[in-house]
N, C-alpha and C positions, 0 to 999 in steps of 0.2 A: 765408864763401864768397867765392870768387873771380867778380871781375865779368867779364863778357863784351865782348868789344870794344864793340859796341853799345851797353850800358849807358856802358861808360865816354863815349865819343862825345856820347851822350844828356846826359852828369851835365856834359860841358864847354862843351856847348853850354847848359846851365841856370844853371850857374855863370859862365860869361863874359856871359852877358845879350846871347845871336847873337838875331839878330832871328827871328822866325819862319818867315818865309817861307824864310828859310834852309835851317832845319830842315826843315821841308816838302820842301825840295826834294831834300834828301839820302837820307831818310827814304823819300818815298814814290818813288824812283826806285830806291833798292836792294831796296825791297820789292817794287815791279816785277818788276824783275830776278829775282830770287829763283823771283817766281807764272810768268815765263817758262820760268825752267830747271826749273822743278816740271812745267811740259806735257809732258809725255813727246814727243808728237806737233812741238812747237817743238823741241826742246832734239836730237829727231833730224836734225829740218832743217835745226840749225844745225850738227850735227855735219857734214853731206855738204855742205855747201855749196863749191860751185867759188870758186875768189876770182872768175873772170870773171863769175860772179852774184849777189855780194857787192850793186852798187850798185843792182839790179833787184828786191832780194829783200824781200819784206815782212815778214818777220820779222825778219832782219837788221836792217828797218829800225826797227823797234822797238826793238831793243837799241842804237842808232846814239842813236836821240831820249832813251832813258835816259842812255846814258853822258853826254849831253851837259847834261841837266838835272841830273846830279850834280858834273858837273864845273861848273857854273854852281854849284852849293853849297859845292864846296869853293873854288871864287876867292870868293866871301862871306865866307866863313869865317876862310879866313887872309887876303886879300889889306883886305877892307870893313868887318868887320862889329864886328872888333875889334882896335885899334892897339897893342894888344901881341901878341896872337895873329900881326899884321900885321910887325911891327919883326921878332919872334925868327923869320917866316918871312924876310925879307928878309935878317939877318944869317945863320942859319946852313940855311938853304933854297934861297937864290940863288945861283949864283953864275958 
């Protein structure tokens, strides 16, 4: 059986030895994500939203604080956590 993004993610993050906290962070901000767009009620909100009430909006701001604690996961991840995870982002990731 074919693995799922996720799993794979999970099994790189266990086999590279990423710290935990890492993992935490990516982990439980997509699964966030995820119980967001599950609320019917959120996920319409987020559909009507004016960009003029974008920086106002409390659910927006929700998904603002997640993106941001996964984007803190993934600069651990390749940039911290692990120096060749870190090298092959740098050589062919940067540029």
């Amino acid at each position: 059986m074919q693995k799922t993004p996720l799993e794979i993610l999970a099994t790189v993050l266990l086999e590279r030895g990423i710290k935990p906290e890492t993992s935490v962070k990516l982990f439980s901000s997509y699964n966030a994500f995820l119980a967001l767009l599950d609320d019917e009620e959120k996920r319409n909100r987020l559909k009507k939203l004016h960009l003029d009430e974008v920086s106002t909006d409390a659910v927006f701001g929700e998904v603002r604080k997640m993106s941001k604690i996964f984007q803190d996961g993934l600069t651990a991840l390749f940039f911290y956590d692990d120096e060749k995870l870190r090298d092959l982002t740098i050589f062919y990731g940067v540029f």
